[in-house]
Every structure is written in structure tokens, then in C-alpha cells.
N, C-alpha and C positions, 0 to 999 in steps of 0.2 A: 504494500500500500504506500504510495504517495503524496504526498501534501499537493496541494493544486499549486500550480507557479504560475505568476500574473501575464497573461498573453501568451499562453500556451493552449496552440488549435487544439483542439479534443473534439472526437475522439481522435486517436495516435495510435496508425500502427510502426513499430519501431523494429526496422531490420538493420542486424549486423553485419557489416558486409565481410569483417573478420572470420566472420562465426562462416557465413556461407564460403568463400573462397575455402577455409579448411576442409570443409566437406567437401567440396570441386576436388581441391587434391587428395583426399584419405581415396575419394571416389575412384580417382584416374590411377591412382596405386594401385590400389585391388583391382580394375579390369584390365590395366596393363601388364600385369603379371599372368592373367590367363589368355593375354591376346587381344583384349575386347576394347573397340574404342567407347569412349562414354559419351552421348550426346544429350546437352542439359536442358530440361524441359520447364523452360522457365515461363508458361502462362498464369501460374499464380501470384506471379509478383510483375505480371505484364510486360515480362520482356522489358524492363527500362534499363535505361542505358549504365546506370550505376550498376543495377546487380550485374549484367551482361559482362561488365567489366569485372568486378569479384568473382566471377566464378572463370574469366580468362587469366586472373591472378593466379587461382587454380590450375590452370592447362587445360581449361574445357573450353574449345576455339568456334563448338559449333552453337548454334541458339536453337532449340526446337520450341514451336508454337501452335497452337489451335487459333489463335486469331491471324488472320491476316490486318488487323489494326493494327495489333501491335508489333508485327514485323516491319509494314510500312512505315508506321512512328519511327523504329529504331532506324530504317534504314536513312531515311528524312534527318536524323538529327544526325548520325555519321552515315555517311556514303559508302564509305569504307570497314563496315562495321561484318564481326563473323558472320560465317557460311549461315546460312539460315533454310529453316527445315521445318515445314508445313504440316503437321502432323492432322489437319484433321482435311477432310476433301471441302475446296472451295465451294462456295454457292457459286451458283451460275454469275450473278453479277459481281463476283467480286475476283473471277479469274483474270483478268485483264490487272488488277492490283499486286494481285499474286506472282503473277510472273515476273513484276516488276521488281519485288521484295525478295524474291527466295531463290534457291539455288535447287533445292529438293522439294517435292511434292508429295504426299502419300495418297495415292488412290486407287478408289473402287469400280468404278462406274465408267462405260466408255464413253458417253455423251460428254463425260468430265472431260478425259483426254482429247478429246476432239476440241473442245473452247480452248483445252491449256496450249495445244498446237497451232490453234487459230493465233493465241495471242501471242505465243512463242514468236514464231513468223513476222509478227506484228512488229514486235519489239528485238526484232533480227539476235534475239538468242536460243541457247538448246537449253532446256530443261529438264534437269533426271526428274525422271517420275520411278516410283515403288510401287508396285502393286500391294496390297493390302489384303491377308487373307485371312480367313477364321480360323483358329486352331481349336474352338470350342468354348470360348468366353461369349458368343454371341451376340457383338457388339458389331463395328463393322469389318468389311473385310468380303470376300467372296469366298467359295471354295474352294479348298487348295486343288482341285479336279479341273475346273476352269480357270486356274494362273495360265496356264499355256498358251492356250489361246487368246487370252487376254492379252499376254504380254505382244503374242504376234505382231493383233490388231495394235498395239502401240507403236511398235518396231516399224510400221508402213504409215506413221504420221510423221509429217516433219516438226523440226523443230525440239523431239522428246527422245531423251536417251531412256533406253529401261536401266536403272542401273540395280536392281532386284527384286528384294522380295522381302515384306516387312510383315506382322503381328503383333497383336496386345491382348494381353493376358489380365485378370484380376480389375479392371474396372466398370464392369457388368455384372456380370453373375458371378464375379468373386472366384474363377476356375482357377486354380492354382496354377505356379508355372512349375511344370516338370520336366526332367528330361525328354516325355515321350514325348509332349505336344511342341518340345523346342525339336526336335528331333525331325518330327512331321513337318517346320520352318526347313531346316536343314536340307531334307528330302526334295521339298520341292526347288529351291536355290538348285539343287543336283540338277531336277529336271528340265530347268529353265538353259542351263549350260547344254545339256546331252542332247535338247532335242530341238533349241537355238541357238544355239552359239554363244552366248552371251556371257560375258565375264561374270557377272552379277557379284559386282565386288561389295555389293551393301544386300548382309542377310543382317535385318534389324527388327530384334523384339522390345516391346514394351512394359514398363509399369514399375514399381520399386520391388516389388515382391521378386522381380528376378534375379534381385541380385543374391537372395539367397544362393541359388544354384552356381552362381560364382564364387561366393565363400567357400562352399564346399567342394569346390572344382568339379560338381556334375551339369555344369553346362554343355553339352553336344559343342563336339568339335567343331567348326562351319559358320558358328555363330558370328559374328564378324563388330555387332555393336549392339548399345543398349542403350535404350532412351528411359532417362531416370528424374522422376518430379520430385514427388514428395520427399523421397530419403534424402535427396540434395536441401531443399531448403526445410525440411522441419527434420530430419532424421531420423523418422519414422517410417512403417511399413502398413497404412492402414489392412488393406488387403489380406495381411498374413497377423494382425497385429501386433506388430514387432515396433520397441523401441530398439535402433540398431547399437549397439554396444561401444561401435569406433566410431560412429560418425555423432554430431555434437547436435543438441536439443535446441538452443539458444540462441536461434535464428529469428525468430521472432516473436514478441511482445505487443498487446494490443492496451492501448492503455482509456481508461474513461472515465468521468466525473461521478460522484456521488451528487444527487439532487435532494435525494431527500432520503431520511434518516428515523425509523419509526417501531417500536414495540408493537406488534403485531400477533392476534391469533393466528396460528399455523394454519387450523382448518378456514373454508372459506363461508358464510353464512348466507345463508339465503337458499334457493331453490337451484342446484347446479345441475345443467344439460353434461348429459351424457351421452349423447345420441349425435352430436354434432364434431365435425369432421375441424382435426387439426391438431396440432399437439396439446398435451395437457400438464399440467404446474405439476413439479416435481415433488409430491408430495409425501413425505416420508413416515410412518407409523411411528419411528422415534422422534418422530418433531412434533409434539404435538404443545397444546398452550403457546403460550407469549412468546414469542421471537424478536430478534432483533431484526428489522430487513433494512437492505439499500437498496435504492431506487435508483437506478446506474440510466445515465443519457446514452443508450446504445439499445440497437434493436433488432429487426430482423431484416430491416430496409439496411443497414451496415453491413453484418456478417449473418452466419451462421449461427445463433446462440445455441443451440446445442453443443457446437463442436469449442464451447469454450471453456477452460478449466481453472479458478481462480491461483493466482500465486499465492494468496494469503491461505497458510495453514489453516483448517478447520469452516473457513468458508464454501460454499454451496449457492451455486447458480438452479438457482426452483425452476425457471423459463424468464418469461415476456410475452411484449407483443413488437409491433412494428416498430415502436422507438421508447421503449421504456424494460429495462434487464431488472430481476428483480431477484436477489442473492441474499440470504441467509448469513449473515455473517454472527450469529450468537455463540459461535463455537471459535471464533477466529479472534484478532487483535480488536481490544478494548477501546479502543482511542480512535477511531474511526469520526468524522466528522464530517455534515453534509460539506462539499466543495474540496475534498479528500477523492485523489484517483486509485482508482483500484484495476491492477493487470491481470492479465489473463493470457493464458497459453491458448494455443490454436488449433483445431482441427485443420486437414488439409481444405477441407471446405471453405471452415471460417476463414482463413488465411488469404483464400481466392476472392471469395466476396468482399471481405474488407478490402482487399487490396483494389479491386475493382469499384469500391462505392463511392459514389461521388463527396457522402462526407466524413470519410475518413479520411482524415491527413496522413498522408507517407511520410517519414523523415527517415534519413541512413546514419549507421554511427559505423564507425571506423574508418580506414583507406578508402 
């Protein structure tokens, strides 16, 4: 808990960019010793130019993104700024931006490939494009029975190198990464060479949960890179829920004002719907009577309130609603006062949405 300081934006989410660059390099250690390049998926902290730069402090050179915003932004503010890598498939109207911003594409669909070639053309450059396929997460991707043909139809567009064959694991249905289902990435990379030609020098999987199978050294030989969000900036493994043990916690801090300060019954009085759709107050059997609560200026329009966990010992986030957090602090520090900030650690959720809310202040601390 914080004392409020006079002219200080709240709410504050506060990234270290010390904290992230160590994890860039703990990162590029361990997949560099099994071979594997690491490419850093920085959408939750929108690709800005600062962290881009702490995590190139690290040795992580490429940028991977789901917005094409914010690779344009990065590319606008340096021209010259890393390879950058498209992770999710353009809309129709935003391919012509895309081509402009990225160096890589990931896609599914061949209507896509055909805009990305129009624009290519356009804009007199080649484009690698990765085809995308489902290893069983169910997210996107084709099947890996139709890569071939897929890739053909790319190979007879101008403008688009294929340069492999990419998957993600664990951010849909939660399917773990295994040997077998990297194996099946692997297989098809094979059949992309055997039955085209094609060097397919990028066989790349997704998600943080894979780097388990790199600690262990049972990632399939062939694997060639791995696209890593979450463990890079919060060093966690939602997916598999893992706090990772070498990579560091303390990457970001969301910090926010107390407004109001009140003894409160636990249970709530009156006649409560049950029947009505949305989350419901965290309410505990050992909480019951008089409670201390804070009334925190933060909501569900900022972050994620579920994915948030207080710093202060013994405090307890009940819920909210769209701009009012409403936390439990009778078990925590005694000295609390309304205009008193109180932090909080992040879900990879929260982290994204705050990072993206228009009033949540960003500031950097460190290099």
C-alpha cells in the first residue's frame, strides 16, 4: 500500500523494463541451448517502443503481434524498428496496413493470401507468410491434411514466400503442449519440404506453456522457434498454471486510489437475484459481520478485476462493477486511508486490458 502523491495519474500500470529484459534473456538462454529461437509476443503491453527495446536488451530482435495497430504505431515511430511478426490473420481491411508493418504473417484462409499478395505487389515487397494449422487446441489454424495444398496455392501468388508452418497450443481449450502434437508441427514442416520443395526454415509453435517441453529437452527435434507472451512479461504459465521458477514475477504493478473507506456487513441485505447473468461478489463463509472495505477507483472498463491479486498481505478483492473494485482489507494493514493506493499483481488478462485502457496510465521504470 501507498500513500497517494500529489499529481500522480491513477490509475498506474507500472512496468519494469529491468524486470522484462531479464526475462528476454533467462528466455533466449534456455531456447538457445536446445536450438530454438524465441520470438517475443508483446500484445499485452502493445508492442511500445520502450518495452520492444527491453526485451532487444535481452537479445529478443523479433516483435510478434495480434494487432496490426500496434505494429504500425511501432513501425511509424522507428522505421527501422525489429522484424515484426503478425500473429493473428489480418481483416480484410487492414491487409494493405499489414504488409506495410510486418515482415511475417500467420495465416489460414486463402482469400487472406490472395489480399496479402495483392498488397505485396502493391507495395513492391515479398512477404513470408506461415500457414497456420490445428494441432488440436481448436483455435485457429487448418488441418494439418490441407497444409499442402495450401501452401501450393500460396507458392503460385506473387509477392508471398511460404516460409513454413506455424501452431498454438493452450489458449482455447487449454490442450497441453506435448511432444506428440509438436511432433505432428514437425511432420508436416517434413511434408511441406518432401512434396514442395520448400526450405520451411520457420516451424513455429505457440503459447508459454511450451516452454515447459524445452526445460525438459522433450521438444521434437525440427522445432525451429517459439512464440512466448505471458512467461516473458508476467513469468507465468497461465495454461499449465505455472509460476516459472527462473524467470522473475515483477514485471508489472497496477496501482489505484482508495475513494472510500467503510465498516461494512459482509452479507449483502435486501432481496439478491440469483438468476441473473455475470459475475458474483466474492463472498466468503469466513467473512461474515463487519468488515473493513475499500472502495478502489478501478473497474472493469480498466482491467480485468478478477485477474487481480492484492500486494497487501491479508487483503481480498470481493469483485466490482465497471469503475468501482471493492476489496476486503480487515485482515490486511491497519493504516489504510481513503486517498491511500493500493497495488495489485496481474492476470495475463488484466495486464492486456489495462495496458490497452484508455485510463490507465502507463509509466516505465528502469533502462
Amino acid at each position: 500500500m501507498k500513500k497517494g502523491i500529489p499529481m500522480k495519474i491513477l490509475p498506474e500500470l507500472a512496468i519494469s523494463l529491468d524486470a522484462l529484459a531479464d526475462n528476454a534473456r533467462r528466455l533466449k538462454e534456455c531456447c538457445d541451448a536446445a536450438g530454438i529461437e524465441v520470438v517475443p509476443v508483446l500484445k499485452s503491453l502493445r508492442s511500445t517502443p520502450e518495452v520492444v527495446r527491453a526485451c532487444a536488451r535481452g537479445g529478443l530482435v523479433h516483435v510478434a503481434d495480434s494487432r496490426v495497430e500496434n505494429l504500425t504505431r511501432l513501425k511509424a515511430d522507428n522505421p527501422d524498428a525489429s522484424r515484426c511478426m503478425l500473429i493473428r490473420s489480418p481483416m480484410i481491411g487492414q491487409v494493405e496496413a499489414a504488409v506495410k508493418a510486418c515482415d511475417c504473417i500467420l495465416v489460414s484462409e486463402r482469400h487472406i493470401l490472395v489480399c496479402v499478395s495483392d498488397a505485396a505487389r502493391a507495395a513492391h515487397r515479398t512477404i513470408n507468410v506461415v500457414p497456420m494449422i490445428d494441432v488440436g487446441d481448436r483455435r485457429e489454424g487448418m488441418s494439418p491434411d490441407q497444409l499442402v495444398a495450401f501452401a501450393r496455392y500460396a507458392m503460385m501468388l506473387p509477392g508471398l514466400h511460404v516460409a513454413g508452418v506455424a501452431t498454438n497450443v493452450g489458449c482455447f481449450a487449454r490442450v497441453q503442449a506435448t511432444p506428440r502434437n509438436h511432433q505432428l508441427l514437425v511432420r508436416s514442416a517434413q511434408a511441406l519440404r518432401d512434396q514442395l520443395g520448400l526450405a520451411c526454415e520457420t516451424v513455429s509453435t505457440g503459447g508459454s506453456l511450451t516452454l515447459a517441453l524445452v526445460e525438459h529437452g522433450a521438444m521434437p527435434a525440427g522445432i525451429t522457434q517459439v512464440r512466448i507472451g505471458e512467461a516473458l512479461v508476467l513469468g507465468t504459465s497461465t495454461a499449465d498454471g505455472r509460476f516459472i521458477p527462473w524467470l522473475r514475477q515483477d514485471t508489472a504493478i497496477l496501482r489505484a486510489e482508495v475513494i472510500e473507506l467503510q465498516d461494512k456487513q459482509a452479507e449483502p441485505e435486501g432481496l439478491v437475484r440469483s438468476d441473473i447473468a455475470g459475475p458474483s461478489p466474492r463472498l466468503r463463509v469466513s467473512s461474515k459481520g463487519l468488515r473493513r472495505r475499500a472502495v478502489v477507483a478501478l473497474g472493469r472498463m480498466d482491467t480485468d478485476i478478477d485477474g487481480l491479486t492484492p500486494v497487501m498481505d491479508g487483503a481480498v478483492v470481493l469483485g466490482g462493477s465497471s469503475d468501482h473494485l471493492i476489496v476486503d482489507i480487515t485482515d490486511g494493514e491497519s493504516d489504510v486511508a481513503t486517498g491511500d493506493v493500493l497495488e495489485f499483481q496481474l492476470s495475463y488478462a488484466a495486464l492486456a486490458r489495462a495496458a490497452a485502457s484508455p485510463y490507465v496510465h502507463t509509466v516505465y521504470t528502469g533502462a
